[in-house]
Phi, psi and omega in degrees: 000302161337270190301338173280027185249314208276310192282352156290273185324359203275288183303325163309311189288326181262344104038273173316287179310318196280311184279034144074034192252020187101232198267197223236062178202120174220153168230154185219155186258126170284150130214136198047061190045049182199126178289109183264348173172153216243146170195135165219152182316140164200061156311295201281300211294335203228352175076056167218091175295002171285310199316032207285168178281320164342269216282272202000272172308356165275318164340287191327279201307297171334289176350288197276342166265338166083075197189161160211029151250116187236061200290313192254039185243193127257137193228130201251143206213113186295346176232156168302136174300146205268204190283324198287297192300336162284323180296298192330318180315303238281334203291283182301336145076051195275162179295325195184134158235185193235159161212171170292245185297133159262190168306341187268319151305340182272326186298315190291320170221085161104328171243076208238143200245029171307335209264355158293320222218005116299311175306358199245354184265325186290135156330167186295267155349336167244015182259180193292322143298084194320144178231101168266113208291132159193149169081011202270020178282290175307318186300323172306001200256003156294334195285303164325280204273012169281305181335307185288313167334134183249001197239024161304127193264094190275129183210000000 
């Protein structure tokens, strides 16, 4: 069963890819032996750097189950996840995934996100994109008044 969920996803990246809709990579969300959402890159097609088929297909899947947890799903992924796609995961809290392809294969064409996970090691202060701390006085007070809430849906 894993494989014919791997090889949807397989087929979702050339798919994807063959319509010029971005690069060579889809996921699909499983629950209960039933595919709840479907995704391939679609970067380039939509102007979107988010668009990896990971969170593409969580959407899917959150959508369609009414939800923003995918507590019981598996999520099957034709490449190993990149740093983005792993937090999305870790965010959505699926049960188990299976991928394909590793970083080191994406990496062989092109797509290598080694130079993320160097940057996540580097101090704040030294990394290639400047990150500067402003406003966190005003910012507490979204911080503030979440505390207080009483009807907040926590996750």
């Amino acid at each position: 069963m894993d494989e014919k969920f791997m090889n949807e996803a397989v087929e979702l990246s050339i798919k994807g890819m063959l319509n010029n809709e971005g690069g060579p990579f889809g996921a699909v969300v499983v629950k209960n032996g039933l595919i709840v959402g479907k995704g391939n890159n679609k970067v380039t097609s939509t102007f979107d750097p988010t668009a990896h088929a990971e969170v593409v297909a969580i959407r899917d899947a959150c959508k369609n189950l009414n939800t923003f947890q995918l507590d019981d799903c598996i999520i099957y992924t034709s490449c190993e996840p990149c740093p983005m796609c792993l937090g999305a995961i870790y965010w959505a809290r699926p049960k188990a995934v299976y991928y394909g392809c590793t970083k080191q294969d994406a990496a062989d064409i092109n797509f290598d996100d080694d130079f993320i996970y160097k940057e996540l090691k580097v101090p704040m202060t030294e990394r290639k994109i400047p990150f500067k701390q402003l406003g966190r006085k005003n910012a507490l007070k979204a911080f503030e008044l979440w505390s207080e809430k009483q009807d907040k849906d926590l996750y």
